[in-house]
N, C-alpha and C positions, 0 to 999 in steps of 0.2 A: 504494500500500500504506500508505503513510506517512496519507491522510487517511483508511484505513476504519481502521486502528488508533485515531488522533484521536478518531473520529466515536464507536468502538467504548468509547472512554475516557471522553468527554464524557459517553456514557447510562450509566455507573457511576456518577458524582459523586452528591455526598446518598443514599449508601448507607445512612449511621448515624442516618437519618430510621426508615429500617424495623427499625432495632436499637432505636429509642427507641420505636415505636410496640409492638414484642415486648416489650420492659420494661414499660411501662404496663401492658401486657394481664397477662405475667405477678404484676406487683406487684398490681394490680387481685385477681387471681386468686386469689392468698395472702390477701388480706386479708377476700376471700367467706369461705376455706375457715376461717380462723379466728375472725370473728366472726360466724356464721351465723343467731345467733337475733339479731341487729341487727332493727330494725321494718322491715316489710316499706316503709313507705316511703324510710327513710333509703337500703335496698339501689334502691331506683327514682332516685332522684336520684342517689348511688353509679354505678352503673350507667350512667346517661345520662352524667356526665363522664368517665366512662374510655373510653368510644364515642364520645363527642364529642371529646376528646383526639386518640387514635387515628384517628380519620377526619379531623383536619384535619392532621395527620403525612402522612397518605395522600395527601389532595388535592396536597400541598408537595412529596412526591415524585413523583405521578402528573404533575404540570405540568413540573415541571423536566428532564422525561426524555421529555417529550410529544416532541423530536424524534429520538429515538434507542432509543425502545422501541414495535415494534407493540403491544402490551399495554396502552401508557400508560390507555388509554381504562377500559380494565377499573379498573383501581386508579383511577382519577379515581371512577366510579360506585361502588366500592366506598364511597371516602371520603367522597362525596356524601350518602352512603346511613348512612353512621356519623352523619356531623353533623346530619342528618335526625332520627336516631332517638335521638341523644343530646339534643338541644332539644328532643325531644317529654318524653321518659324524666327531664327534669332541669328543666323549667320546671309540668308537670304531674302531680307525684305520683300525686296523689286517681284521675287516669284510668290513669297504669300500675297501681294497685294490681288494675284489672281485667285490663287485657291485657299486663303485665310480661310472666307466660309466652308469651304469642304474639310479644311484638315479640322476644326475647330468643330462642328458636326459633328464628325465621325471619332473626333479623342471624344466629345462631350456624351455622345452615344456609348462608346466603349465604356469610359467611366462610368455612368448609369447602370450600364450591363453589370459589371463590378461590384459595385452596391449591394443591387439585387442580392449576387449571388453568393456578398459577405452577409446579410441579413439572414437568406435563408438557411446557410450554414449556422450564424447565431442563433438560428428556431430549432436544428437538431441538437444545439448543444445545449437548450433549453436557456438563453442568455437573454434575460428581460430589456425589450427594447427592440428588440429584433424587426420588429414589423415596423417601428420609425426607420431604422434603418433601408429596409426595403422600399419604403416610401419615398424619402430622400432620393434614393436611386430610380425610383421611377419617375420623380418629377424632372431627376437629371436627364435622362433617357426621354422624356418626351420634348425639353429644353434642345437635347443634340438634335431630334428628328427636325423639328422648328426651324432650326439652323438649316440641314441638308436641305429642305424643301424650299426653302425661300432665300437663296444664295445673293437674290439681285435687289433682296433690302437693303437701304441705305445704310449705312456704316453707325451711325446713331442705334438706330434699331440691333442691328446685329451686335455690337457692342454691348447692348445693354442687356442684350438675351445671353451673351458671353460672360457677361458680370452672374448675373442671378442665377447662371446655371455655375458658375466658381465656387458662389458664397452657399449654393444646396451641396455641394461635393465637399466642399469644407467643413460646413455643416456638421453633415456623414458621419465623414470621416473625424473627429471632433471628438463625434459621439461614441461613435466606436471602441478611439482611443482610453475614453473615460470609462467605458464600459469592461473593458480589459484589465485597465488597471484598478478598477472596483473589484474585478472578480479574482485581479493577484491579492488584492487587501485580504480577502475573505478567504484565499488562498494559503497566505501567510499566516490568519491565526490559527488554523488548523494545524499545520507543521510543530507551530509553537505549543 
């Protein structure tokens, strides 16, 4: 008992990786929704470092947890896929000013999908909150679809559907983080 407790405690550590990576998103998020008419390139390089940020937060906790979470793999490609789209989004301006709304879309979609599928993990492991979690992620997930389908909105608009879908992902992920390290607290006075 004593080593699935251990084993159960060691895949919590580096919780507050995913608390800092919901901060980013959310601070990211607030600073869309209040400087919105910023030049649409400045929001492309913007953009690629707070995804870039945030997906190497992800990799740092998808590795450290690679032996004590089935999951890990998922949040490894997530974060793979942030730093992918952050380097493109932040060393090439000129080319996001065309497909900003597709890549931005499709992470914002991806991310949502993630959520989801950390929530419903949190419901077999019976971890209270779980269904905010999922919800988070489905409003992120309808936020990307928004995005793919209406590319030839004005930059205002997409912006600001950019913002409010960072600060639901941040959110999240936030909660998550708290929720994790609630259940090492409860974790820890057991051991003790």
């Amino acid at each position: 008992m004593a080593d699935l407790l251990n084993s159960i405690q060691r895949g919590m550590k580096n919780w507050w990786l995913l608390l800092l990576a919901g901060i980013i998103l959310i601070v990211a998020g607030v600073i869309i929704l209040v400087h919105p008419l910023t030049s649409f390139i400045t929001a492309a390089v913007f953009f690629g470092l707070a995804i870039l940020i945030g997906g190497i937060f992800k990799i740092i906790f998808a590795i450290s947890n690679r032996h004590h979470h089935q999951s890990w793999g998922w949040n490894l490609v997530s974060g793979i896929l942030a730093v992918i789209i952050g380097l493109i989004l932040a060393n090439n301006p000129a080319i996001s000013l065309v497909v900003l709304p597709f890549i931005l879309g499709f992470y914002v979609l991806y991310a949502g999908g993630m959520l989801i599928s950390l929530g419903i993990h949190g419901q077999h492991m019976h971890m209270n909150g779980s269904g905010w979690i999922v919800f988070g992620g489905i409003i992120t997930l309808l936020l990307g679809l928004y995005i793919l389908f209406s590319p030839a909105l004005g930059v205002v608009i997409l912006t600001t559907i950019a913002g409010l879908s960072f600060i639901a992902e941040g959110f999240t992920y936030c909660m998550i983080a708290f929720k994790i390290n609630k259940a090492r607290h409860r974790l820890n006075s057991l051991i003790e």
